[in-house]
DRENSEVO-105315 format. One record per residue (C-alpha): residue in three letters; x, y, z; residue number from 1. Coordinates in steps of 0.001 Angstrom, whole numbers, plus 500000, padded with zeros to 6 digits. Layout:
% residues N
rest,x,y,z,nr
Ala,X,Y,Z,NUM
...
END
This chain:
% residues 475
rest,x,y,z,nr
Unk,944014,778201,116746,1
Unk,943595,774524,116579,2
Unk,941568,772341,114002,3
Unk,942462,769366,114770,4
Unk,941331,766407,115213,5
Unk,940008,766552,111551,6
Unk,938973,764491,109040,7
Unk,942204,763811,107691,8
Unk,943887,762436,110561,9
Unk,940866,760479,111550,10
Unk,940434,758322,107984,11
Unk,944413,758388,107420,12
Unk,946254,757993,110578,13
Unk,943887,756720,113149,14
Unk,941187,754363,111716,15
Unk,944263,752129,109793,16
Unk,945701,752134,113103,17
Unk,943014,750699,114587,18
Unk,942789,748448,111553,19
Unk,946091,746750,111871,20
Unk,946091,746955,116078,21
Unk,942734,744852,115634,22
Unk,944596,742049,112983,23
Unk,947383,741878,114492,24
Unk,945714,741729,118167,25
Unk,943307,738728,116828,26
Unk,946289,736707,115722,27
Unk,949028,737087,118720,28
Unk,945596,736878,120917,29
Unk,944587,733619,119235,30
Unk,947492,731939,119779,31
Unk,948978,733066,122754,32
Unk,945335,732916,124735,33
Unk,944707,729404,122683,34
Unk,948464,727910,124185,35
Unk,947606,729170,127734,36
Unk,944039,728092,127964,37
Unk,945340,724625,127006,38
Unk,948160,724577,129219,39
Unk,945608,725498,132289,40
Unk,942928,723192,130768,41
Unk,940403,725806,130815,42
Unk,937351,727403,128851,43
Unk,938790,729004,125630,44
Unk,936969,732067,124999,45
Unk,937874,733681,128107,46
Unk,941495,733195,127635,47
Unk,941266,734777,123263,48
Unk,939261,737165,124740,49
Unk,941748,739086,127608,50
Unk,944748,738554,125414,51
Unk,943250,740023,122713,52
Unk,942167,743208,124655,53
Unk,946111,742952,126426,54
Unk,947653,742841,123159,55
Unk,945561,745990,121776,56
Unk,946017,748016,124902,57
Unk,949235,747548,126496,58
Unk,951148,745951,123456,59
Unk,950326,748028,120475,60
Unk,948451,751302,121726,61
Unk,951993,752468,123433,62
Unk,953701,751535,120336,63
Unk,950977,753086,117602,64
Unk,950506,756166,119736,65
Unk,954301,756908,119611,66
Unk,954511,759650,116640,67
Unk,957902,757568,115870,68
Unk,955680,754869,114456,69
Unk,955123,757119,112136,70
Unk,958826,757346,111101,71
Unk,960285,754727,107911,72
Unk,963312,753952,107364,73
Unk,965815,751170,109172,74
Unk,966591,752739,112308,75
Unk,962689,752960,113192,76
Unk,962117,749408,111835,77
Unk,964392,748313,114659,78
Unk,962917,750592,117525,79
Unk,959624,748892,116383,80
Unk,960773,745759,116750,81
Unk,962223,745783,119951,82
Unk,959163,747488,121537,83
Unk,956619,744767,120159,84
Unk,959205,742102,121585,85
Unk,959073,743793,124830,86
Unk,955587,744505,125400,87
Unk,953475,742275,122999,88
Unk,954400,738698,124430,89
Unk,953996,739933,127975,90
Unk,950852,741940,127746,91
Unk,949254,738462,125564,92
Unk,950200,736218,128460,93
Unk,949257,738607,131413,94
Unk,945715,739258,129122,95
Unk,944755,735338,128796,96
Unk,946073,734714,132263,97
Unk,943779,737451,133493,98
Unk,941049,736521,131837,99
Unk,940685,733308,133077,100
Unk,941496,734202,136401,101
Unk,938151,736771,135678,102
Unk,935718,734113,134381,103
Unk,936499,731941,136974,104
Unk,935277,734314,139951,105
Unk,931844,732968,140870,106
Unk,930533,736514,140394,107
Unk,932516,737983,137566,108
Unk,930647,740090,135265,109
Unk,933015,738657,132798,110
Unk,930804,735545,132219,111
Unk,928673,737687,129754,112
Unk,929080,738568,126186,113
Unk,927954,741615,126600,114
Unk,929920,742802,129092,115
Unk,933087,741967,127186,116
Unk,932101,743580,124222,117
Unk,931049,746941,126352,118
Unk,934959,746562,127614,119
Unk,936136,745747,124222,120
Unk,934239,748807,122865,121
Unk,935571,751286,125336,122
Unk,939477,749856,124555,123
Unk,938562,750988,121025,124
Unk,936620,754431,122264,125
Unk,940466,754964,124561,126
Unk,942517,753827,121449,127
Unk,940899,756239,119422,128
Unk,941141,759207,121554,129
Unk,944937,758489,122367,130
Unk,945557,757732,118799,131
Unk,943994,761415,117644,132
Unk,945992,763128,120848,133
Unk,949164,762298,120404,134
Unk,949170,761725,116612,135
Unk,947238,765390,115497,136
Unk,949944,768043,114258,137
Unk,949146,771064,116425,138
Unk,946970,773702,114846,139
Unk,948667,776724,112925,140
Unk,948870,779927,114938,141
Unk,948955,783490,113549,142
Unk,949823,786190,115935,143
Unk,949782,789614,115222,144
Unk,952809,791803,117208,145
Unk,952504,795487,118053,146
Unk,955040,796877,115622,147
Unk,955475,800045,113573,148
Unk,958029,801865,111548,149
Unk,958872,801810,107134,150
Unk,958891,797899,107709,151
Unk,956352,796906,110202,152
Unk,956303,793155,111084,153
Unk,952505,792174,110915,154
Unk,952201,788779,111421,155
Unk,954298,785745,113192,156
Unk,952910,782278,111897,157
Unk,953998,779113,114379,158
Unk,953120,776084,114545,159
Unk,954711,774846,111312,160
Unk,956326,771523,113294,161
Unk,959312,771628,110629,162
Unk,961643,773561,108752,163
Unk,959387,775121,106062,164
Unk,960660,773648,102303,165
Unk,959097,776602,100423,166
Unk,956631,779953,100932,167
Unk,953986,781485,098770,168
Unk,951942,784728,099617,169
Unk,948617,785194,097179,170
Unk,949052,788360,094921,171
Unk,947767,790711,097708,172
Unk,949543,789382,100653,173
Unk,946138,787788,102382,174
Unk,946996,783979,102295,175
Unk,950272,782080,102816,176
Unk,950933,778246,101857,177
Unk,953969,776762,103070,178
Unk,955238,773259,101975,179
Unk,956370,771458,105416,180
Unk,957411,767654,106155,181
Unk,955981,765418,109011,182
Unk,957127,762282,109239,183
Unk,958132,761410,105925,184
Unk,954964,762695,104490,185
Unk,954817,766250,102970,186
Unk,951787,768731,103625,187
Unk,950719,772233,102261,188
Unk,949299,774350,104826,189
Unk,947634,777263,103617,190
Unk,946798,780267,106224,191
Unk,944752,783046,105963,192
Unk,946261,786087,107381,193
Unk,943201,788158,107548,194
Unk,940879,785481,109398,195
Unk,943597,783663,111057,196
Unk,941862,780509,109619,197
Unk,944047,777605,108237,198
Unk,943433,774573,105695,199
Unk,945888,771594,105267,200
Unk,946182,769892,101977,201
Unk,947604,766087,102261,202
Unk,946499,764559,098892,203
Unk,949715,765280,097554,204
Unk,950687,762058,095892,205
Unk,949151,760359,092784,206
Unk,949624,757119,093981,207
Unk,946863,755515,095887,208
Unk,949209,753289,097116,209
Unk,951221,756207,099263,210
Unk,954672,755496,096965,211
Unk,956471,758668,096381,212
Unk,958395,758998,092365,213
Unk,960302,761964,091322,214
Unk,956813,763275,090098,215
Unk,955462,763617,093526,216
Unk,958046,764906,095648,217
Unk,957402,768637,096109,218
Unk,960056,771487,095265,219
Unk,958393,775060,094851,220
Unk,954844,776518,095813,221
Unk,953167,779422,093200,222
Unk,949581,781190,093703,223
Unk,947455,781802,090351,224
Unk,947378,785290,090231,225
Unk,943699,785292,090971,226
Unk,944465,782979,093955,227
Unk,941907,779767,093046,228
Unk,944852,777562,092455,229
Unk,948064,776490,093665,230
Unk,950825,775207,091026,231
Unk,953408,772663,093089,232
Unk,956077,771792,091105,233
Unk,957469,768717,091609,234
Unk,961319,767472,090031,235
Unk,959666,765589,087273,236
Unk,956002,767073,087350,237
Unk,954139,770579,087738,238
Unk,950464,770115,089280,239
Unk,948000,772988,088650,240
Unk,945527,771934,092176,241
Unk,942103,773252,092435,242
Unk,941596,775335,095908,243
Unk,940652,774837,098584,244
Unk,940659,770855,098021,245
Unk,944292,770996,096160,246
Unk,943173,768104,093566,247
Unk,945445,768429,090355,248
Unk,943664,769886,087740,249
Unk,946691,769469,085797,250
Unk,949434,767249,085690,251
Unk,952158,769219,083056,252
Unk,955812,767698,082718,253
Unk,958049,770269,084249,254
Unk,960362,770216,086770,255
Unk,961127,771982,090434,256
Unk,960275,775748,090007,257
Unk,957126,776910,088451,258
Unk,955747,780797,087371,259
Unk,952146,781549,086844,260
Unk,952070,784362,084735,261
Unk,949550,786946,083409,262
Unk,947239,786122,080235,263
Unk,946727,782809,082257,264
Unk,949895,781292,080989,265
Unk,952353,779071,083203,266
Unk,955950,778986,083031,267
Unk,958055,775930,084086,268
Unk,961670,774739,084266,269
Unk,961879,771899,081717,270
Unk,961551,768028,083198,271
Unk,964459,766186,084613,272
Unk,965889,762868,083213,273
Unk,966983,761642,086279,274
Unk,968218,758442,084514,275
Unk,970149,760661,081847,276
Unk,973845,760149,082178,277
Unk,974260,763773,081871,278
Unk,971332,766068,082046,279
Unk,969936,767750,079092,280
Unk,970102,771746,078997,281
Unk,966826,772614,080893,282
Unk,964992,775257,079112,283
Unk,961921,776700,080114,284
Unk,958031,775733,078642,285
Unk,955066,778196,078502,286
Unk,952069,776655,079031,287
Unk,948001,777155,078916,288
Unk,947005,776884,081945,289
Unk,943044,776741,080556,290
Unk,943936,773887,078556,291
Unk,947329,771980,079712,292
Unk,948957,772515,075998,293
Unk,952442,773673,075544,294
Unk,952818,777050,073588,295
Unk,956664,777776,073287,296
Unk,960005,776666,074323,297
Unk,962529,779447,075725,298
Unk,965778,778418,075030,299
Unk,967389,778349,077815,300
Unk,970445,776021,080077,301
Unk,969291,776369,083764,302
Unk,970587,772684,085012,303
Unk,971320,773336,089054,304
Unk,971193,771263,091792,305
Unk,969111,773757,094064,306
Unk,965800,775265,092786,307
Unk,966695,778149,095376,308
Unk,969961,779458,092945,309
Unk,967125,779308,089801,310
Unk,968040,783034,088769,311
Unk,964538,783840,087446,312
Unk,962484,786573,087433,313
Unk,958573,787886,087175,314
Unk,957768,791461,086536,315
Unk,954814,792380,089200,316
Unk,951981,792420,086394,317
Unk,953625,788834,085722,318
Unk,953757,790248,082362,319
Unk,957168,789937,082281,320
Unk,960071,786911,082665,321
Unk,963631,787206,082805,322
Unk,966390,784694,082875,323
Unk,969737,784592,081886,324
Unk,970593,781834,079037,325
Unk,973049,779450,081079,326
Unk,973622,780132,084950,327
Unk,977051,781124,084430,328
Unk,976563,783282,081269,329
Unk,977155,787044,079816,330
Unk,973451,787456,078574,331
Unk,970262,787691,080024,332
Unk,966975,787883,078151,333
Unk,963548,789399,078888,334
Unk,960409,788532,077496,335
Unk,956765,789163,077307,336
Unk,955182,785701,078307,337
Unk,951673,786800,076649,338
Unk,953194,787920,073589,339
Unk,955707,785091,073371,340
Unk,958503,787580,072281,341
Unk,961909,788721,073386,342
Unk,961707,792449,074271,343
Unk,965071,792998,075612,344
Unk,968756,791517,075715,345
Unk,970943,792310,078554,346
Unk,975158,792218,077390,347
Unk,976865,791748,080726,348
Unk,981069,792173,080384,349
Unk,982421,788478,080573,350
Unk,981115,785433,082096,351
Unk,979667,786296,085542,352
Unk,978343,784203,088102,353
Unk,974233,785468,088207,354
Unk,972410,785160,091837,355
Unk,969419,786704,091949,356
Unk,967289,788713,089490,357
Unk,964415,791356,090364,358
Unk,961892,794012,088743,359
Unk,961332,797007,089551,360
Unk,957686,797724,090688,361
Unk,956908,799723,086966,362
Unk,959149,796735,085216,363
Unk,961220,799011,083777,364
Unk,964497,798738,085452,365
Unk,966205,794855,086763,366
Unk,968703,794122,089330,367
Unk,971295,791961,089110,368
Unk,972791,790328,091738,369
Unk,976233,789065,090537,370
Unk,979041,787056,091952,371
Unk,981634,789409,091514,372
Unk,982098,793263,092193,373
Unk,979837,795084,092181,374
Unk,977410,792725,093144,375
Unk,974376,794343,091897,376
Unk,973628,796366,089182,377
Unk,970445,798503,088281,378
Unk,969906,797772,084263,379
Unk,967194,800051,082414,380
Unk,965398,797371,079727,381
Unk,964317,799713,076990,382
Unk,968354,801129,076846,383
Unk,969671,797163,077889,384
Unk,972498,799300,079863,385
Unk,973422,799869,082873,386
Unk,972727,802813,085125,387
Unk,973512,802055,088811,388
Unk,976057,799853,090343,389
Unk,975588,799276,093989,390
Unk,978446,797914,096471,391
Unk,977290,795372,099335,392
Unk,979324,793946,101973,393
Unk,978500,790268,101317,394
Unk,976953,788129,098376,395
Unk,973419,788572,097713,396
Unk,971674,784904,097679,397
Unk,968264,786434,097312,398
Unk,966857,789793,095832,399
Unk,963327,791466,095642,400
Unk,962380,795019,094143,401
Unk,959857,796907,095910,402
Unk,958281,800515,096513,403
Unk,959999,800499,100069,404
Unk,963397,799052,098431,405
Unk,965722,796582,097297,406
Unk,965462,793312,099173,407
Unk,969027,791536,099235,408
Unk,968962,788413,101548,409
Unk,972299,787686,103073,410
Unk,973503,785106,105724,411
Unk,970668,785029,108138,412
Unk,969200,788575,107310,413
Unk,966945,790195,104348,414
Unk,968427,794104,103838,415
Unk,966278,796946,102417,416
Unk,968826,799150,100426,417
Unk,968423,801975,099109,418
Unk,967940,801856,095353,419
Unk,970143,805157,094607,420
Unk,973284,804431,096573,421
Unk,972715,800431,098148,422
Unk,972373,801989,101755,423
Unk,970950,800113,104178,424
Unk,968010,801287,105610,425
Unk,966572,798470,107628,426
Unk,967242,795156,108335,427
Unk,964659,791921,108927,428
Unk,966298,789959,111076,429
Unk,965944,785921,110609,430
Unk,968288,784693,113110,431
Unk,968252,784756,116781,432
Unk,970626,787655,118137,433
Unk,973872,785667,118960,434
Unk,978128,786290,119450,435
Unk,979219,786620,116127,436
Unk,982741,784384,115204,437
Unk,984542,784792,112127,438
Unk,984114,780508,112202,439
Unk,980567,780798,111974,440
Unk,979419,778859,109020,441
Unk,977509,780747,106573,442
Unk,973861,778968,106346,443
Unk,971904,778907,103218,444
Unk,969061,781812,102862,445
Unk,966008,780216,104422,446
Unk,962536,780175,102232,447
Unk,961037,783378,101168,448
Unk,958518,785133,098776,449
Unk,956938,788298,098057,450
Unk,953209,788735,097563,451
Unk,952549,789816,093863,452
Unk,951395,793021,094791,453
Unk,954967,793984,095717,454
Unk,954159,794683,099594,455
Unk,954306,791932,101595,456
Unk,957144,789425,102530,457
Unk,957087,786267,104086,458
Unk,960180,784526,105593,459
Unk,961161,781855,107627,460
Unk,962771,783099,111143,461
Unk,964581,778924,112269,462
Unk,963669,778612,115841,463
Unk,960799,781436,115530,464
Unk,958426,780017,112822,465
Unk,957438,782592,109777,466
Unk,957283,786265,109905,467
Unk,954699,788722,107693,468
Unk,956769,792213,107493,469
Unk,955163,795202,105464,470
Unk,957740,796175,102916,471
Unk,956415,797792,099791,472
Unk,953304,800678,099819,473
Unk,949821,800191,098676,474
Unk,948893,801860,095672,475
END
């Protein structure tokens, strides 16, 4: 499936492309063609003319075409300098040497306006066409394998050019966004599962100049739970965007990670003062998300450096939060988000390093995935005890709850244990098959979510692109 070339890449990529070829052809082409039409003591406006056309064709289309032109930073400002010293005062003298050399044939076709500006307007018609080839992202793909079994894989997305930042299935499972990076600039692609049918949302940044603050650059992605909007949270700023355009609606000050809850409320990790000294517990705000206003403050000291080790929680009515009071703490707290009340306090034994946190599909029970032995632990909320301890192998770094199982991602795997005893009873595997070595370093959990309903997952396979497995049952 390809849409491309589309609007997008035709007003922002290719058209100031053309833009700045055609300014900065004019002046190398005025100069160069002016300098050698004096030096050979010929007509002028032949001379402008084919270095002008040299310049835009074999000086700067080779260069602008080049997706590293696309590419800041020093080490690019120094490829592009070297190429326009090597082909732009070559092509300019070669151009106005050739086109006096043209006009000067007795029967030259060149002696007429018009015929220049038909060649002139086919070197545009060939810029643009190279321009929208080589610059267009390829189209989104969504394949759907033959597979069967308790955990069926039903859908591989590729296309997704790099490493996937974050993942967000709709409440039933139908449509995934994923927040990707090309060349500096980030994009939210969102894919419909069902049609196979993809939309790309680039107006991501509130500054019509293109400058990126702490407000813009994108952490976390979050369907509504009726799926019309998408919340991106930023590190300074939380923007509630209107589908399928993805204008901000809302602009709220929150930080990295962001919950949309039932009873249309929104939950957010406070801001962060990046110019603080030393940060500020970060608590977390409920907000309106008819209105924009701020309801309550949950007292709360989440400060990390990675949104990914955010121990958080949301029942699947999204009735429900939980979130332990500091990251390394001995008490966790659940509360109703519509009724703004605490409804249960978890007493864990000593300070213990919390992971992951997950519902159970009826929200009555949550698992705890803990630092130390045993690293999870089944707590019922109306007791606030435990009642299961399971023993894993290896830390859990990410944990859902659904019909089919517990969900415990590990190094380059997501488990499905058994919620009576921890027993594995399948594994999703996110890593090409490979030797094992004891020296293999352990790589960070890649992005994942689970669709609100409970029965679809989503995660990033590196190498692969993004895998749809069926994990939970519909009711």
């Amino acid at each position: 499936m390809t849409l491309f070339p589309d609007a997008d890449t035709l007003l922002q990529l290719v058209l100031p492309k053309l833009l700045r070829m055609t300014a900065f052809s004019a002046v190398v082409g005025g100069v160069v063609g002016g300098m050698v039409a004096a030096v050979a003591r010929r007509p002028l406006r032949p001379a402008l003319w084919g270095s002008f056309v040299a310049v835009f064709l074999f000086g700067l289309l080779p260069i602008e075409a080049n997706p590293a032109s696309l590419i800041g930073g020093p080490y690019a400002g120094l490829w592009l300098g070297f190429m326009v010293l090597m082909l732009v005062p070559a092509a300019a003298i070669a151009g106005a040497v050739l086109g006096l050399i043209s006009a000067a044939l007795p029967r030259s076709p060149l002696h007429q306006p018009r015929q220049r500006a038909g060649i002139t307007l086919a070197g545009y018609l060939i810029s643009a066409l190279v321009l929208t080839v080589s610059l267009s992202p390829p189209g989104i793909s969504v394949r759907v394998p033959e597979s069967s079994g308790s955990f069926p894989l039903v859908a591989e997305v590729s296309g997704i050019e790099s490493p996937p930042l974050d993942l967000a299935l709709s409440a039933d499972g139908h449509r995934l966004a994923v927040l990707s990076v090309r060349y500096g600039r980030q994009q939210v692609d969102i894919v419909d599962l069902t049609t196979r049918k993809q939309h790309r949302i680039r107006n991501l940044h509130g500054k019509p100049d293109g400058r990126q603050t702490l407000a813009d650059i994108l952490s976390t992605l979050a369907f509504t739970a009726d799926g019309q909007e998408l919340v991106t949270a930023a590190v300074e700023q939380v923007q509630v965007r209107t589908l399928p355009e993805g204008r901000p609606r809302l602009r709220l000050a929150g930080g990295e990670v962001a919950y949309p809850m039932a009873d249309d409320r929104l939950v957010t990790l406070a801001s962060l003062d990046a110019s603080a000294g030393s940060p500020a517990p970060r608590s977390l705000q409920v907000w309106d998300l008819s209105s924009g206003r701020r309801l309550q403050s949950l007292a709360a000291d989440l400060n990390t450096l990675d949104r990914n080790t955010v121990p958080v929680a949301m029942s699947t009515d999204r009735r429900l939060l939980a979130f332990p009071h500091r990251i390394r703490n001995d008490r966790i707290e659940v509360w109703n988000i519509g009724e703004g009340r605490l409804i249960s306090n978890l007493e864990l034994e000593g300070r213990q390093g919390i992971r992951a946190l997950a519902f159970s599909p009826d929200g009555r029970q949550l698992a705890l995935a803990l630092d130390q032995t045993p690293p999870l632990t089944i707590w019922d909320l109306a007791a606030a005890s435990p009642i299961r301890m399971l023993n894993t192998a290896d830390p859990v770094h990410q944990l859902y709850w659904t019909t089919g199982g517990l969900l415990a991602g590990y190094d380059g795997a997501i488990r499905v244990l058994s919620v009576q005893n921890g027993a594995v009873l399948h594994t999703l595997q996110l890593r090409s098959p490979g030797p094992s070595s004891p020296a293999r370093p352990r790589l960070p959990m890649q992005p994942s979510s689970l669709s609100g309903d409970g029965n679809t997952l989503a995660a990033h396979f590196p190498g692969h692109g993004i895998g749809i497995w069926r994990v939970g049952q519909a009711e």
